[in-house]
C-alpha positions in Angstrom: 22.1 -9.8 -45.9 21.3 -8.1 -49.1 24.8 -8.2 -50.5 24.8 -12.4 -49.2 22.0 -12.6 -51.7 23.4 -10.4 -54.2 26.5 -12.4 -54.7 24.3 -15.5 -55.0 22.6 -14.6 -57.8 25.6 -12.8 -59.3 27.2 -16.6 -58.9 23.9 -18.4 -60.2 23.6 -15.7 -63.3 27.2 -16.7 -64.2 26.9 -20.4 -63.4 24.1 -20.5 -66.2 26.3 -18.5 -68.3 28.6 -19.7 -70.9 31.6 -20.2 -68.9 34.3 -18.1 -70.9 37.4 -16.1 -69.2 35.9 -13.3 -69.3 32.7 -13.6 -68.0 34.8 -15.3 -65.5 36.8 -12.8 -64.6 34.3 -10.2 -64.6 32.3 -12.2 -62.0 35.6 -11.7 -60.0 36.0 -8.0 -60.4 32.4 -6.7 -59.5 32.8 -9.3 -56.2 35.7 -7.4 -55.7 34.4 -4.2 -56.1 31.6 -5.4 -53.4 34.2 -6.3 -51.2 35.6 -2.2 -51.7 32.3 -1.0 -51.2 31.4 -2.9 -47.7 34.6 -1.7 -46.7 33.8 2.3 -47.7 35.8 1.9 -50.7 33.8 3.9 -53.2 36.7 5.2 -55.7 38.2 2.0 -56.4 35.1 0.1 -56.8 33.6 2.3 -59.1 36.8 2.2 -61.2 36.8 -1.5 -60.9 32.9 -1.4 -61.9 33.6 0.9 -65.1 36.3 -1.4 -66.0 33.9 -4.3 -66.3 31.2 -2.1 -68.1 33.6 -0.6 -70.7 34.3 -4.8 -71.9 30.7 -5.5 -71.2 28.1 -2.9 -71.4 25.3 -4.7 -70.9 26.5 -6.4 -67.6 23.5 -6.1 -65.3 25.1 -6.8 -62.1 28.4 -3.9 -62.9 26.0 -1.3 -63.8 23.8 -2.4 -60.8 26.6 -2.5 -58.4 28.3 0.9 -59.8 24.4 2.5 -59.3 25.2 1.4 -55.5 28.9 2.4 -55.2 27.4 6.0 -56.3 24.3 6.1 -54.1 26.6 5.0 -51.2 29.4 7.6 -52.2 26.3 10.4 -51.6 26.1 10.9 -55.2 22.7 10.4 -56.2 22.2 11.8 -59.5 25.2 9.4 -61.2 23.0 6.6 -59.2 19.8 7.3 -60.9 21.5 7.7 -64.1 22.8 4.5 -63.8 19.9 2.8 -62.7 17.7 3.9 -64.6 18.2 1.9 -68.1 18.7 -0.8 -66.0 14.5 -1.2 -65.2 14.2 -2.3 -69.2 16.5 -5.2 -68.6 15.5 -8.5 -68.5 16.8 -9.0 -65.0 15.0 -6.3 -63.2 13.3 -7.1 -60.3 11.2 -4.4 -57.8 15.1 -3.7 -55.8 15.6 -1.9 -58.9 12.9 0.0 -59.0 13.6 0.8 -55.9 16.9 1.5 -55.7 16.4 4.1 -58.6 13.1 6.1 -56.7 15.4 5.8 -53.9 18.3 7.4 -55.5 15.7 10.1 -57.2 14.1 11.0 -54.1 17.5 11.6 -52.3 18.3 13.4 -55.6 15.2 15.9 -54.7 13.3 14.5 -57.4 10.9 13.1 -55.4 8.1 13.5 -58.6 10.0 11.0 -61.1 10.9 8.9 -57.2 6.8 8.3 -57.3 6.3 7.3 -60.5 9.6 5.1 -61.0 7.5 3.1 -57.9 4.3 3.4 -59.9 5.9 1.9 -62.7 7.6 -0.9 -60.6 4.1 -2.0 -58.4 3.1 -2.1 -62.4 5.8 -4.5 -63.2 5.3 -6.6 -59.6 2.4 -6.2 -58.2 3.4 -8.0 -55.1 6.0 -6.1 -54.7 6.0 -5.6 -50.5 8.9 -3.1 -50.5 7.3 -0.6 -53.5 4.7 -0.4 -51.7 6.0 0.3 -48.3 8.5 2.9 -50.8 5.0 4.6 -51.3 3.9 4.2 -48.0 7.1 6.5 -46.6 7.0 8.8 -49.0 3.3 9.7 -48.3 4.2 9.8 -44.5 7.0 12.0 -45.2 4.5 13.8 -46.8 2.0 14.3 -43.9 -0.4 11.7 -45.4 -1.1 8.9 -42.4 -3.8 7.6 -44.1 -2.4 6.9 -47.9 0.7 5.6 -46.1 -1.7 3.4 -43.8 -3.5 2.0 -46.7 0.1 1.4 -48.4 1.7 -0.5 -45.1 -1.5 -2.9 -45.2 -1.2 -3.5 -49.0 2.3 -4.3 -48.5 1.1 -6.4 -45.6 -1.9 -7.9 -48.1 0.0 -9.0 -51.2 3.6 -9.8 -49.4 3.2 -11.5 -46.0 6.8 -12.6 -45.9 8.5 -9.0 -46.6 8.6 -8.3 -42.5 9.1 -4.4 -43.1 5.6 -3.9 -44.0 4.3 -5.1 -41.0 7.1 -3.3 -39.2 5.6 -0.3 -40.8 1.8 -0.5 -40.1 2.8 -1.0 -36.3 4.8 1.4 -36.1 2.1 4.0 -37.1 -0.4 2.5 -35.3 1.1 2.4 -32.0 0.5 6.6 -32.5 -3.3 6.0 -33.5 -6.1 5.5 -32.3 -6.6 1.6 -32.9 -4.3 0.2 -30.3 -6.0 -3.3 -31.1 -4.7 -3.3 -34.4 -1.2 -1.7 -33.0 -1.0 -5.0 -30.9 -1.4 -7.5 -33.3 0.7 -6.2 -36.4 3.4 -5.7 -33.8 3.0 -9.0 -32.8 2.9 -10.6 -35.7 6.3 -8.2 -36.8 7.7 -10.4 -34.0 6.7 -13.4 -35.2 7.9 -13.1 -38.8 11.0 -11.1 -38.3 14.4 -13.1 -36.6 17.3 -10.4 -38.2 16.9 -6.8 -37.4 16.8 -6.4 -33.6 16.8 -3.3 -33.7 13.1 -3.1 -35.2 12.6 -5.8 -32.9 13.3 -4.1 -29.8 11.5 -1.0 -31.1 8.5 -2.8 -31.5 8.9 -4.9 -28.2 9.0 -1.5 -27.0 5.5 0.0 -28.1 3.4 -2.9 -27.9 4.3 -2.4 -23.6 3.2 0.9 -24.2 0.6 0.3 -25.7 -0.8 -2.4 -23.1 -0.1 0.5 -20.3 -2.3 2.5 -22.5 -5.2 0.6 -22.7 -4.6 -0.9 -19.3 -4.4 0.9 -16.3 -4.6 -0.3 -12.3 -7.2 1.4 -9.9 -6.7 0.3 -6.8 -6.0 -2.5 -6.8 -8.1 -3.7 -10.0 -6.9 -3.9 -14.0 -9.3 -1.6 -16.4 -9.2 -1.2 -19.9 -9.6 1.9 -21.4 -10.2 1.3 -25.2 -10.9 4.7 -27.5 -14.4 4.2 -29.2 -14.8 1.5 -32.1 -16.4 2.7 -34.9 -19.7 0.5 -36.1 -20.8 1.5 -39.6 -24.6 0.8 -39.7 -27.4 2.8 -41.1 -31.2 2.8 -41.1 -30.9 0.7 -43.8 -28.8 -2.2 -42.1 -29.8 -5.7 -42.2 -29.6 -8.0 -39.5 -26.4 -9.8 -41.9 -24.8 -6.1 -41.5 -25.2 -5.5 -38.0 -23.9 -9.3 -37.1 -20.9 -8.5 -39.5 -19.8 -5.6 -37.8 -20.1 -7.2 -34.3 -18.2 -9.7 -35.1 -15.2 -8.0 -36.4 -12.0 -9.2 -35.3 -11.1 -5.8 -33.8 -14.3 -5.5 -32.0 -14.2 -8.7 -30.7 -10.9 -8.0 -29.2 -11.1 -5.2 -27.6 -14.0 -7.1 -25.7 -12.4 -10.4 -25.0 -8.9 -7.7 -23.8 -11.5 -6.4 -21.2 -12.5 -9.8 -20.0 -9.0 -10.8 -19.9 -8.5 -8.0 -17.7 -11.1 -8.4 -15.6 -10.2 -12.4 -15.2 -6.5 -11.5 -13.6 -8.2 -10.3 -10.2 -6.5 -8.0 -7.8 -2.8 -6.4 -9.5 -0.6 -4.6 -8.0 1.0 -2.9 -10.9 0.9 -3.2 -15.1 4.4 -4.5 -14.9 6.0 -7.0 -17.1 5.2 -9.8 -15.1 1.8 -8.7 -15.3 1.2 -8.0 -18.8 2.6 -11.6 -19.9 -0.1 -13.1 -17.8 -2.7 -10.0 -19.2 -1.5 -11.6 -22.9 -2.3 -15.4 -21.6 -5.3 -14.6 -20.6 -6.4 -12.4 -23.6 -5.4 -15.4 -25.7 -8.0 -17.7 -23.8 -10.2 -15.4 -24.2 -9.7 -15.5 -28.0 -8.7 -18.8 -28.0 -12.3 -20.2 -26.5 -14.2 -18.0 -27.9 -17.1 -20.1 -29.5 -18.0 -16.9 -32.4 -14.3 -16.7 -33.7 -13.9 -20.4 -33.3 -13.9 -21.4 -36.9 -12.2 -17.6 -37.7 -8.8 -18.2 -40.3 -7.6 -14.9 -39.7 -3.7 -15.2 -39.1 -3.5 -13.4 -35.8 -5.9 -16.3 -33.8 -3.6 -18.7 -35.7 -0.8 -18.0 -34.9 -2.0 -17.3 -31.1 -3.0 -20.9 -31.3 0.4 -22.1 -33.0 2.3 -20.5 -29.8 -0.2 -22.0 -27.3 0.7 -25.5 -28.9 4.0 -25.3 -29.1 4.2 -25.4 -25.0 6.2 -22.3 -25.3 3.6 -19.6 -24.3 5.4 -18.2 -21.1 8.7 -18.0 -23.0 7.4 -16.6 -26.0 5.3 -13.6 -24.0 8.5 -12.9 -22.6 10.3 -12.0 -25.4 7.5 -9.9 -26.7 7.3 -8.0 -23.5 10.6 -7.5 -22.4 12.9 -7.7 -25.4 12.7 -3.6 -25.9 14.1 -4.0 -22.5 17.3 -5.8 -22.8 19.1 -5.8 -19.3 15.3 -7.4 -18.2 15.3 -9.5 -21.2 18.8 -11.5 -20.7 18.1 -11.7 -17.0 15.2 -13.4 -17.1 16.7 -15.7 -19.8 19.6 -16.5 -17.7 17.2 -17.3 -15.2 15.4 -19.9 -17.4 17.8 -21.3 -19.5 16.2 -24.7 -20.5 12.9 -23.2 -20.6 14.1 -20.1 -23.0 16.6 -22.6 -25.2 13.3 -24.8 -25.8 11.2 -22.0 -27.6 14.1 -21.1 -29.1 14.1 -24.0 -30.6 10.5 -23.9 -31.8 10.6 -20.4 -32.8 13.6 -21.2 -34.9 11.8 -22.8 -37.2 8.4 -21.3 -37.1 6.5 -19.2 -39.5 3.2 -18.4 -38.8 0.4 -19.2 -41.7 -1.0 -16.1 -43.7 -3.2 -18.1 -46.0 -5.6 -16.0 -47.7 -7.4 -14.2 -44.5 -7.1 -10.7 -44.0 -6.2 -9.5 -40.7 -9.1 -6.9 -39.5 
């Protein structure tokens, strides 16, 4: 995918270009050396690369291109060398950036790696992937929380760039705020159509994460929530005490119990079950009259499924795609019903707006 939209803009750089030989023909040799480079080519596409750059050493896309040949090749020292003037261009973007704190930190220089993404959230603020490039680096580090508060920035300022919300659900399924586990997971799902594996990954720990909070006694579903923190003090108003009872997360972690409670006698959390646990935590949610007029994203796009008439399909992909022999047997069992979400989910993207999540 990234090289699809790489050679787009290589096309639309030289389609606004003046449309000489050369510039022609160099827009042939770095495709070219593209084409050597998916194909593990390194050698020959650099060569191809310094050709272009030794007629044109200002070409953008060559020295951008050789920067990769290198970083691919395992060489990344040449790769941040020849990155690196190329953040002063005019065509920069944060992938640059990027790409040269990538190449640095593989290079061991993981102190110029933080501030080339410094620099770069500088540049583009809404950058989504420099600050999930912080986020990593701080996990890597040992730092949860700074990489936390990095996922959920990316997730703030760049609701489209999927790997930020890949990022916060994946640490939270290991925390202690399975709520908030569930719903960037979900919302991962809902956003992101291309990389299946992340998909099934995620697929994967939002189950486990139901079976963590749920569990069957008997013959009854309970719900087993760690403690939710309420920050009041002696000095708390009636507005603060309302505020935090009526936090998203609090609320449901509640309305999950209820849910849970509403299902009756179960036999076992198993997948069948937990798509009917998810129906019923969204009418919980769904009908409940002190979120009614909430714009957080989550309850929208929880109402945006239950519209669409595709609820049962849609619950089925979250909870059984991590399982894929399950997953395509239950779609070859409903072929009309699983070919008409999707259709829907096809074309859907759920609404950020301007709403936090939690």
């Amino acid at each position: 995918m990234q090289k699809k939209i790489l050679l787009a803009l290589i096309a639309l750089t030289f389609a606004f270009a003046p449309a000489t030989a050369e510039r022609i023909k160099h827009e042939d040799k770095i495709i070219e050396a593209i084409t050597l480079m998916d194909e593990g080519k390194y050698a020959p596409s650099i060569r191809i690369l310094r050709d272009v750059l030794a007629t044109d050493s200002t070409n953008y896309h060559a020295r951008y291109e050789l920067g990769y040949a290198y970083y691919l090749a395992g060489n990344y020292r040449q790769s941040a060398t020849e990155y690196a003037p190329l953040v002063d261009y005019p065509e920069a973007n944060d992938q640059t950036f990027s790409m040269l704190g990538n190449a640095l930190d593989m290079a061991g220089d993981r102190k110029r790696a933080l501030d080339v993404y410094y620099d770069g959230i500088k540049r583009f603020p809404n950058s989504g992937k420099l600050h999930v490039e912080l986020g990593t680096m701080a996990l890597i580090d040992g730092d949860s929380k700074t990489a936390m508060a990095c996922y959920l920035r990316a997730v703030k300022v760049a609701p489209d760039y999927t790997p930020g919300f890949y990022r916060t659900a994946m640490l939270l399924f290991n925390s202690d705020r399975p709520e908030l586990a569930l719903c960037y997971g979900e919302m991962f799902l809902a956003k992101e159509s291309e990389n299946k594996s992340r998909i099934e990954a995620v697929s994967k720990g939002i189950v486990d994460t139901y079976r963590s909070i749920a569990r069957v006694d008997g013959d009854t579903l309970t719900t087993h929530f760690p403690a939710t923190n309420i920050t009041l003090s002696t000095n708390s108003t009636a507005a603060d005490l309302e505020r935090e009872f009526l936090r998203f997360d609090v609320i449901y972690s509640v309305d999950f119990d209820f849910a849970a409670k509403s299902l009756g006698k179960v036999a076992a959390l198993d997948a069948e079950t937990i798509c009917r646990l998810r129906t019923a935590i969204a009418d919980q949610l769904l009908n409940n009259e002190l979120i009614a007029d909430s714009k957080n994203p989550y309850l929208r796009h929880l109402k945006a499924v239950r519209e669409s008439g595709c609820e049962n399909a849609y619950n089925h992909y979250v909870v059984l795609y991590g399982d894929q022999p399950a997953f395509k047997r239950w779609v070859a069992l409903h072929p009309i019903e699983w070919q008409r979400f999707a259709d829907w989910f096809d074309s859907y993207n759920p609404a950020d707006g301007e709403c936090a999540y939690f």
